[in-house]
DOZA-96112 format. One record per residue: y, x, z of N, C-alpha, C, O in turn. Coordinates in steps of 0.1 Angstrom, whole numbers, plus 5000, padded with zeros to 4 digits. Layout:
BEGIN
YXZYXZYXZYXZ...
This chain:
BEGIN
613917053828612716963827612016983814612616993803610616993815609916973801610116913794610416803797610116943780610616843768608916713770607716753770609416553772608616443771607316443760607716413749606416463760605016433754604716283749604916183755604416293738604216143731602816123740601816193741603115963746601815923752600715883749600615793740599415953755597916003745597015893756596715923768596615763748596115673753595015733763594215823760594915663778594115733784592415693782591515763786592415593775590515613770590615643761589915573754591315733753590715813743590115933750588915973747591015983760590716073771589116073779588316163784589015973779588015923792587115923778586116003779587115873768585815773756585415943754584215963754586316083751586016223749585516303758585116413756585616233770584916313779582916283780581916353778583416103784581716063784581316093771580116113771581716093762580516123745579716263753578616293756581316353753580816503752579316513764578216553760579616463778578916443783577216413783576316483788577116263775576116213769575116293760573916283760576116403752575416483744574416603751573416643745575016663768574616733770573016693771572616573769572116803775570616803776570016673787570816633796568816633787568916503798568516563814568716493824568016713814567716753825569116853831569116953838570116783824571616853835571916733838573116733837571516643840572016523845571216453860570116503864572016363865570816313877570116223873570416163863569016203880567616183877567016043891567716003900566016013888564815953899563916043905563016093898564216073919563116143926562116113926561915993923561116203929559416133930559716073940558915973940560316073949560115943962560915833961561115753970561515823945562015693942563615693941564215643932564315773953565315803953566515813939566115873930567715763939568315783929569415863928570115873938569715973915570816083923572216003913572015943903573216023917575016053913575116153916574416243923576516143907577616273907578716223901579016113897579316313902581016293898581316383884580916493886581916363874582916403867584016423862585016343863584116513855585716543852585316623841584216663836587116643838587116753824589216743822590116663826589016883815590316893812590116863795589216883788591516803791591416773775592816813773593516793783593516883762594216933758594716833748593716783742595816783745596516713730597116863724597716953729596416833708597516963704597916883693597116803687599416893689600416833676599516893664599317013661599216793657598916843638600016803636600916743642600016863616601016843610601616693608601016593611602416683605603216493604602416463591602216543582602016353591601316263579602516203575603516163583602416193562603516093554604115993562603615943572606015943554606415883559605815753563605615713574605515713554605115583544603715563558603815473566602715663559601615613569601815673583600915673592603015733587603515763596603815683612604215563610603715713623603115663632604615693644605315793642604815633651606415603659606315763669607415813673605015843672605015933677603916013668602915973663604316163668603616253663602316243667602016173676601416303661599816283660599316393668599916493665598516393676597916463680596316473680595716363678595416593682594116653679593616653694594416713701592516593701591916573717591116663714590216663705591416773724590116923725589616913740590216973748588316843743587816893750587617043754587117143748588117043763588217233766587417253780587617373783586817213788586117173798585317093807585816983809584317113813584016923815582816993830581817053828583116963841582617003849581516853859582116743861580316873863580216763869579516813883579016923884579816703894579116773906579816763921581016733922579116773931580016713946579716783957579516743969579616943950578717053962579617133962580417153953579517213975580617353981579817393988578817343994580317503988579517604000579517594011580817584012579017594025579417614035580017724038579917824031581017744053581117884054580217984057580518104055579217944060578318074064577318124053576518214053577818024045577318094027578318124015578218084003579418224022580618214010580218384010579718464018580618413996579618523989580818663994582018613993580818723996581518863995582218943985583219013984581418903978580918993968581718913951581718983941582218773951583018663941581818623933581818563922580918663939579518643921579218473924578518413916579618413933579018263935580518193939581518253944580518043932581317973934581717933948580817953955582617893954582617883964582617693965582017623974583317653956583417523955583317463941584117483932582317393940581417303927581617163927580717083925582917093930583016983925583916953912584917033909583516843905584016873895585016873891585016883879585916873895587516843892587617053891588017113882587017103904587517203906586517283893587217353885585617273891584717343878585617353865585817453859586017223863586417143851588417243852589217283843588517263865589917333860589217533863590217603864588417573863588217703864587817713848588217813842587117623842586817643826587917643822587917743814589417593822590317613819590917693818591717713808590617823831591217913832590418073823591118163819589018063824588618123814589118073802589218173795589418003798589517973782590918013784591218083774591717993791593018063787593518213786594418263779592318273796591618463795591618463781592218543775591018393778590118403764591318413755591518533751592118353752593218283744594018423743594218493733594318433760595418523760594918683755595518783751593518653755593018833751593018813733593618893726592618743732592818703716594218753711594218853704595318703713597018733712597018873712597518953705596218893723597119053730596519203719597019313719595419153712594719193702594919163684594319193673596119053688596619053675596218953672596518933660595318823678594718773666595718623673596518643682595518463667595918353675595318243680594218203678596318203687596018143695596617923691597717893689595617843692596217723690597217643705597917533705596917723714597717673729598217783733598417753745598717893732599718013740600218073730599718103719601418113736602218173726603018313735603618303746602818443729603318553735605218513740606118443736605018573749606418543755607118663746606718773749608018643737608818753733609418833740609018943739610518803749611318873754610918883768611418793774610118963775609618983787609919093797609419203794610619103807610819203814609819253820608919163820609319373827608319413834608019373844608919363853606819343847605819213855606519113856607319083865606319063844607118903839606118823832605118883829606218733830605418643821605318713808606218743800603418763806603618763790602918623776602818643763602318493785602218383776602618263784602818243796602718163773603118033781602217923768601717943757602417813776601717713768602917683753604117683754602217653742602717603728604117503736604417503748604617433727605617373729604517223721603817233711604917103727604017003721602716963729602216853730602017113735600517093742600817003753601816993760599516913752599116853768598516853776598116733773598016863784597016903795596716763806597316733816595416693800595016553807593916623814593216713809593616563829592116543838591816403837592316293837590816453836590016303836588916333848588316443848588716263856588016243870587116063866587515983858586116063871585315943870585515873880585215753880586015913890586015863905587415983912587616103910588315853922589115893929588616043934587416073936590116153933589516273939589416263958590016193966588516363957588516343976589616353980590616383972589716333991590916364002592016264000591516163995593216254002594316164002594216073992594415953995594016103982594116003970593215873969593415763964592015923978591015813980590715743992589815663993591915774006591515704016591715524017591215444025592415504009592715344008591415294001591215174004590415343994589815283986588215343997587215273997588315444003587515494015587215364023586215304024589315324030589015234044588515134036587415084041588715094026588414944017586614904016586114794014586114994018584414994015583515054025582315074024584215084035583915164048583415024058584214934060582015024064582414924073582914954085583015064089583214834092583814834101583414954115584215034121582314944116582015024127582215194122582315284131582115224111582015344104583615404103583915514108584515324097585915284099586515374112587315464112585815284125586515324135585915454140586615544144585015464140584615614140584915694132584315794136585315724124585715824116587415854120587915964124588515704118589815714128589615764140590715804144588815794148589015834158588515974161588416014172588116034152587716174147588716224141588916204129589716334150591016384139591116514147591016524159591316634137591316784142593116774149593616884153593816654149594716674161594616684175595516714183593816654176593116674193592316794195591116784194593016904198591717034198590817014216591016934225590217054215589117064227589917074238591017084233590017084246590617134258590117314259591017404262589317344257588817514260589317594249589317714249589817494237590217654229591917684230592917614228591917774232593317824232593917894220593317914209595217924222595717934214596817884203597117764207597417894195598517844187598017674186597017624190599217604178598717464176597217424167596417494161597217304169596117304159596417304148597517274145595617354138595417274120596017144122595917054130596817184108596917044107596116954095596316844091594717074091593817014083592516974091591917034100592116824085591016754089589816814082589716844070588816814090587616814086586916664076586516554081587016714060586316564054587316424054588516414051586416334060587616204064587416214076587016094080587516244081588116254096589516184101590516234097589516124104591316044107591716024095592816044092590915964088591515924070592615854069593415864059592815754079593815714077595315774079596315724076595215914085596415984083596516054069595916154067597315994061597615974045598616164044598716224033599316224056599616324057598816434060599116554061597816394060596916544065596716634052597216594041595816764054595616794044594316814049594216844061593016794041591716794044590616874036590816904024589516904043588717004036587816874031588116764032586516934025585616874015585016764023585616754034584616714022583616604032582516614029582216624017581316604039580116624037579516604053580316614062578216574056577516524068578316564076579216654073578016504088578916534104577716664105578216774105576416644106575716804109575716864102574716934105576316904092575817014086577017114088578117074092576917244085577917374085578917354077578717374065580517314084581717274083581917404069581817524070582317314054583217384045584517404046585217314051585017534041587017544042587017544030587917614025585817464019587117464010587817304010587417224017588817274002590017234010589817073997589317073985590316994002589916813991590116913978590517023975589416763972590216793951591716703956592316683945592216663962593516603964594416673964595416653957594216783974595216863980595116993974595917073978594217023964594117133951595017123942595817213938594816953936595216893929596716893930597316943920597516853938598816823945599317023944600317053938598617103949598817263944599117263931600217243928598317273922598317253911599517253906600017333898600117113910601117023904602317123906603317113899602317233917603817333923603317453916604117543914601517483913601517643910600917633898601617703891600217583893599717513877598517543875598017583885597917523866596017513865595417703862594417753866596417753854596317893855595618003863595118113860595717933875595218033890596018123889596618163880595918193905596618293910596518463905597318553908594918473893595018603893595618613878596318703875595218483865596318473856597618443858598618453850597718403868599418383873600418523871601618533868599818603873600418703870601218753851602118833848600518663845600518683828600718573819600918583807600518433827600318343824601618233828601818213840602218173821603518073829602417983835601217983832602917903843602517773848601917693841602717623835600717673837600217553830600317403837599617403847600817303834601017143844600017083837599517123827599616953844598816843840600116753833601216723838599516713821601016573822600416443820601016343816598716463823598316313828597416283839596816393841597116243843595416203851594916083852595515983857593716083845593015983842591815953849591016053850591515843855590715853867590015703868590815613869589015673867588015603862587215543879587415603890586415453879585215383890586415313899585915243908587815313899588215233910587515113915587215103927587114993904587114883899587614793908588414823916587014673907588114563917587614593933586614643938588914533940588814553951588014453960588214333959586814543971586214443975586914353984588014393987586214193989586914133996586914154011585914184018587914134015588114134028587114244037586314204046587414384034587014454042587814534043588914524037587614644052588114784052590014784057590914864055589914674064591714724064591914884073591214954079593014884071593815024080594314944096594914844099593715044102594015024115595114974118595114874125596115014115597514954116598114844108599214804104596614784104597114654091597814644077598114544071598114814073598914814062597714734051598314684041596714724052595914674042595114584048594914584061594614464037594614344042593814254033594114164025592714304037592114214021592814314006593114434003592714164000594314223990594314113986593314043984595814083984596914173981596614283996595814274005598014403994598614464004599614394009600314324002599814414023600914354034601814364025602414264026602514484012603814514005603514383996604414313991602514373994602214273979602114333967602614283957601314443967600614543960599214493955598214483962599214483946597814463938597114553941597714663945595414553939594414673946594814793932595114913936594814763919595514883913596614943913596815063909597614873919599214893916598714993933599015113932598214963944598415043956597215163953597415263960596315163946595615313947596215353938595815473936597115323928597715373921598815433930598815553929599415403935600515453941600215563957601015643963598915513961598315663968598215743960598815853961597615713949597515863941598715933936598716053931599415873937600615933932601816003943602916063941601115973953601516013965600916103973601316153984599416153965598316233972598616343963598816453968598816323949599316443937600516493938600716603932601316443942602716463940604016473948604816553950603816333954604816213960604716333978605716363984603916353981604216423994604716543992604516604003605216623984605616773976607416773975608216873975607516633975609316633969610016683977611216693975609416723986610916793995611216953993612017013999610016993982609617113980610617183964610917293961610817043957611317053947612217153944612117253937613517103951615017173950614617323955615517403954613717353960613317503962612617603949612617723949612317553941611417603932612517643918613617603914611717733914612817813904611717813891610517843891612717753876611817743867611417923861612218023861609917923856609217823851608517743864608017633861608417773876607417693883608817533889609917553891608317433890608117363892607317173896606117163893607817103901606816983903606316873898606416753901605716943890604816813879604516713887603816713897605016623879604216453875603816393868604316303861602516453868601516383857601816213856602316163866601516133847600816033846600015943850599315913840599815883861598415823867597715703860598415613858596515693856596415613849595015563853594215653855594615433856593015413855592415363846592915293838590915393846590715343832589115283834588215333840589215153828588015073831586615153828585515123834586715233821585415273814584915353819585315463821583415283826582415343832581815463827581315483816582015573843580715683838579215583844579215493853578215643837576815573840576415643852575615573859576815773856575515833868577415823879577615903887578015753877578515733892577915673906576815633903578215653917577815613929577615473927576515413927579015403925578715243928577615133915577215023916577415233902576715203892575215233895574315143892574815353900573415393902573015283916572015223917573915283925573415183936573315053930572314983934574514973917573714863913572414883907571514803910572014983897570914933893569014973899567914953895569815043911568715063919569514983937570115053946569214843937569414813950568214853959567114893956568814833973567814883983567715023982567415083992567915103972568015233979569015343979569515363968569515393989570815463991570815563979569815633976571815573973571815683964572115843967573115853975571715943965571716113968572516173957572316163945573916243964574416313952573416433946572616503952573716433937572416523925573116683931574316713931571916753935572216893942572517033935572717143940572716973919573417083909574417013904574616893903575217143898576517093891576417133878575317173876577017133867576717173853578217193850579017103853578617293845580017363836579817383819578917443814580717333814580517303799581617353793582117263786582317453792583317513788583517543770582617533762585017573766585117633755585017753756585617803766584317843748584418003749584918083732584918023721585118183733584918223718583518223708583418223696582818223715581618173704581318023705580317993700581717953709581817783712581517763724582017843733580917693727580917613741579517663747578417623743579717743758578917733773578917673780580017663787577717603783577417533791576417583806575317613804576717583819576117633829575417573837576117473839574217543846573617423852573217573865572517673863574317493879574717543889573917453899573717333900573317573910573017543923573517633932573417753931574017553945574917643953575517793948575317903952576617723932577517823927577217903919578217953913576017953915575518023905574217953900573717853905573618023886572617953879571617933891571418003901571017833888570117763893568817803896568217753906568417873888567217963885567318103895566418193895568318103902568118223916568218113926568818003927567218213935567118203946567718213959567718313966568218083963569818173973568918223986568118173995569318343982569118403995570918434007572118414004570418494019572018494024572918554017572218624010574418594014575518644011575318794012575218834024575118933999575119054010576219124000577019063992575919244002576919343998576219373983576219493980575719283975575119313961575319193952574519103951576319193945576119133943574619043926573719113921574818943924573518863916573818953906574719033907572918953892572919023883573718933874573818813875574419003864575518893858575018783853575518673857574018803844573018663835573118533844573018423839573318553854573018443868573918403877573918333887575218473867576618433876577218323866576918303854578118233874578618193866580018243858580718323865580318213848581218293841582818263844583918303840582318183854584118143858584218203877585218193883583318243880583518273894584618373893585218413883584918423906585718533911585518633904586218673894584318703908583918833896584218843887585118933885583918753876583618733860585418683861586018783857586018593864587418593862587718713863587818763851588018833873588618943875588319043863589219103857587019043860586619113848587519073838588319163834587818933830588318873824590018903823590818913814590118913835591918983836591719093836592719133831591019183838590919323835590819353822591419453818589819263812589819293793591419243790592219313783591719143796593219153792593819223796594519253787594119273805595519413813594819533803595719613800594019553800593719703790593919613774593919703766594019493767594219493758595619493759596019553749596419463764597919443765598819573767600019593764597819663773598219783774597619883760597320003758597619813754597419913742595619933740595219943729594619923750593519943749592519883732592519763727592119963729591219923713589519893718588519883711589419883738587919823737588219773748589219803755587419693751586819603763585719623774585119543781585519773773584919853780585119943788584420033782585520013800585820063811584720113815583720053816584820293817583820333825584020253841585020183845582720293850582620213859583820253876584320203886583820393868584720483880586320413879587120383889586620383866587820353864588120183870589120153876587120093868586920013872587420013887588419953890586820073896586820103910587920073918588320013927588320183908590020243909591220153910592420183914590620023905592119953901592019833911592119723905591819833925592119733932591419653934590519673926591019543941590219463946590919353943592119353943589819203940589919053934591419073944592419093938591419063959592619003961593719133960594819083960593719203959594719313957595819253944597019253942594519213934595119213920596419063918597219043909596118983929596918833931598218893939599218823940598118973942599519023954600719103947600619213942602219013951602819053945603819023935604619083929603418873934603318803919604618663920604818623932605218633912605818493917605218443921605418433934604018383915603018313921602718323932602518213938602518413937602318433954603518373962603518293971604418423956605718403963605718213962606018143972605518163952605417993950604917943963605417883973603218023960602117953967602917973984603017873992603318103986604018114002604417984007604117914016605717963993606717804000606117694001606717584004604617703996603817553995603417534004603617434010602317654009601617624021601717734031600817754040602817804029603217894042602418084039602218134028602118144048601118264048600218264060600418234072599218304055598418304068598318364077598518484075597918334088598518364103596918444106595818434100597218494118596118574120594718494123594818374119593618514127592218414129592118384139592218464148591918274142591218224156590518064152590418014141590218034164589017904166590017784158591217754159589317744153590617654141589717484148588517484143590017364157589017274161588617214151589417204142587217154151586817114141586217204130585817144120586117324132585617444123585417554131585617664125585017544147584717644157583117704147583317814143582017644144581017704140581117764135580217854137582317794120582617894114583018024120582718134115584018014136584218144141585518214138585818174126586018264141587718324137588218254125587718324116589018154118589518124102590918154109591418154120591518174093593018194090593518074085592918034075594817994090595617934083596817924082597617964090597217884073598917904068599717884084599217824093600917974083601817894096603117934081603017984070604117884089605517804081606417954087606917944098606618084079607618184080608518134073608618064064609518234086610818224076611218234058610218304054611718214050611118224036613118194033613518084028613918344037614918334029615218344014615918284006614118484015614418544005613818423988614118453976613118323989612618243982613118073986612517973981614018063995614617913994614817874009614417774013615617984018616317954030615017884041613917894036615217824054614417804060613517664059613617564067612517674049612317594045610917544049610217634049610317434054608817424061608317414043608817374033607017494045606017454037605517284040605517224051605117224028604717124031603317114036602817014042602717224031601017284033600917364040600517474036601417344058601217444064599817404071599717284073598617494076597617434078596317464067595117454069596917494056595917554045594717594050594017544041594017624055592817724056592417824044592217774033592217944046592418004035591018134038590418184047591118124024589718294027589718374027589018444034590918434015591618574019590618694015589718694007591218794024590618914017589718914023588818954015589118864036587518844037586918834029586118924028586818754020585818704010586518813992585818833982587718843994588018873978588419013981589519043978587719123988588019243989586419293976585419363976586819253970585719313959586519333950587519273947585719503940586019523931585519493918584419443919586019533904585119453890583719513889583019473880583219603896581719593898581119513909580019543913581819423914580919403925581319423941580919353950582119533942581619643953582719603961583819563955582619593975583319563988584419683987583819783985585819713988586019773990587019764003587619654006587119904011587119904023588319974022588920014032
């Protein structure tokens, strides 16, 4: 088990996020339409505690002191559809903020780790000394902490109690009665998904669910901030292509803000577990979304535990809520514009740490805003217009590191050699990490009509293989994943499809 972290009040967390926020420019923020209209959005950010030195006995404090670094701060409630996911890695696939707010993380840790590997240091990673080949070569400081801060419950599991709670009644039952367990009668084939489209059957607290967004519009696979999040907690914030170089980075808090009091007497669960409030348990409205959330992050994974081999493991963060309003959330912009429905704001904005300080990105459907989306082709955008955390630009990013670690004195690759070295998903295979991700949510099974996501056309989702060789016959607890695979990540660091 991790050595215990001195506890880092969670609105100091939250009070570092909204400043940083506030400061940005006023035209990355949402706004009043000319037709009156008001926009929200959602944020997040990752914050790092790092240990300073001890201050005197005499003004000394019952736990060591720690320094809050904003190291990320993503805002935003947009994904791609499937019939707009890029080929080519130059566009995000998924822009909400939780997910933005942990990919700045993972560039800044590129960053960190290329820094090290060139000699110079680092204030959060430390070179793994004794490393065997394709082994870990950094892990986090001893002391560091890794807090999210979210403004609002993340989608999917974490938020369906507080969903049924504000849902009306007729809206309620239509949505319960919308669940990708019932496939059509005409498609054939293996069982269904066992992931929901959005909230769909929300009240099944076991599902695992993709993004939510209109009943008409073209069904996204990418998958809740719930069930990312709850990943996370078994594979770490690092991602799968620094996974390879990088130990497990864990959350050891989450701080999550807009619950506020629970309305009256609406929204129960079909089956009466909720009830007004109290809950039927006698659960206060915080003490019970507190305890979804801790059951949407975590609490559904434990059977996964006794399988996992350190360093990976099952973080449990901290759940914490915290009164302090963001200003451009949902249920704030509808009070102070009643009568009119509020519109989530149609860009996202990325504010990262970099080595020359902080970049900041203002995103529409995944890349800068200032192109034009035209359809998905085999070219990809010009870099200036990518964003710096997508697929591409990550891969590049692990590539300046695999040539600094290998002895390389530049950060420059002719383009042939580039070519040469494998494609985005090539470079993830192989790895513990893979082997983790396997026992989480299984491997994916070949494509067919997945219900509830026929418009998309052939997808792949996890099914539950045998998995001796990593912890006997064990069910994934994420079987059902929907996944993108080498469809989408057969590109190489120029760009190019390779076949």
């Amino acid at each position: 088990m991790p050595d215990a972290l001195p506890t880092i009040p969670p609105s100091t967390i939250a009070q570092l996020t909204l400043r940083s926020y506030a400061a940005l420019p006023k035209n990355l923020k949402p706004t009043v339409r000319s037709n009156g209209i008001p926009e929200w959005t959602i944020l997040a950010s990752i914050v790092l505690s790092l240990p300073i030195l001890p201050v005197p006995a005499a003004v000394s404090t019952l736990t060591p002191q720690h320094d809050l670094r904003l190291i990320s701060l993503g805002s935003g409630v947009k994904c791609l559809p499937t019939n707009r996911l890029p080929p080519c890695g130059d566009t995000l696939h998924d822009s909400h903020a939780e997910v933005l707010a942990k990919r700045g993380l993972g560039r800044y840790l590129a960053e960190e780790a290329i820094a090290l590997s060139k000699g110079g240091g680092s204030e959060v990673l430390e070179a793994v000394e004794e490393h065997r080949e394709n082994a870990f070569r950094f892990r986090m400081r001893k002391g560091v902490g890794v807090h999210l801060y979210v403004s609002a419950l993340p989608c999917g599991n974490a938020s369906t109690l507080y969903t049924a709670a504000h849902q009306p009644k007729a809206m309620a039952v239509l949505k319960e009665s919308t669940s990708s367990s019932r496939p059509p009668a005409e498609i054939e084939g293996p069982p269904a998904s066992a992931t929901s489209r959005g909230r769909n059957g929300y009240t099944n607290t076991s599902s695992l669910r993709t993004k939510p967004g209109r009943p008409d519009s073209f069904p996204s696979i990418s998958m809740s901030c719930s069930d990312k999040i709850a990943s996370w907690n078994v594979l770490g914030l690092q991602g799968g292509l620094l996974g390879r170089w990088i130990e497990p980075v864990y959350l050891d808090s989450v701080v999550i803000g807009g619950v506020g009091d629970a309305p009256a007497g609406q929204g129960e669960f079909e089956g009466g577990d909720v009830v007004g409030w109290k809950s039927a348990d006698g659960e206060t409205w915080e003490e019970a979304i507190k305890a979804e959330v801790e059951e949407a992050l975590y609490g559904r994974l434990e059977t996964l535990e006794p399988h996992l081999h350190a360093p990976f493991r099952l973080a449990r963060p901290a759940i914490h809520l915290t009164p302090l309003l963001f200003p451009f959330d949902k249920p704030t912009i509808s009070s102070l514009h009643p009568g009119s429905e509020p519109s989530p704001q149609p860009t996202s904005v990325l504010h990262y740490l970099s080595p020359q300080g902080y970049t900041t990105e203002h995103l529409f459907n995944g890349c800068d805003r200032r192109v034009s989306w035209k359809p998905p082709g085999l070219v990809p955008i010009e870099e200036r217009r990518r964003s710096g955390v997508c697929k591409l630009e990550m891969m590049r990013a692990g590539a300046r590191l695999e040539d600094c670690m290998s002895g390389g004195t530049t950060v420059e690759v002719d383009g042939e050699r580039r070519k040469a070295r494998g494609s985005y998903y090539d470079k993830k295979q192989g790895t513990a990490y893979q082997s983790v991700k396997a026992l989480l949510r299984g491997v994916a099974g070949p494509p067919r009509l997945i219900p509830g996501f026929e418009k998309c056309g052939p997808l792949s989702s996890t099914e539950a293989p045998q998995l001796e060789e990593i912890g006997g016959e064990v069910k994934p607890p994420f079987t059902g994943w929907i996944v993108s695979g080498a469809k989408w990540e057969s590109f190489d660091e120029e760009g190019e499809i390779k076949t």
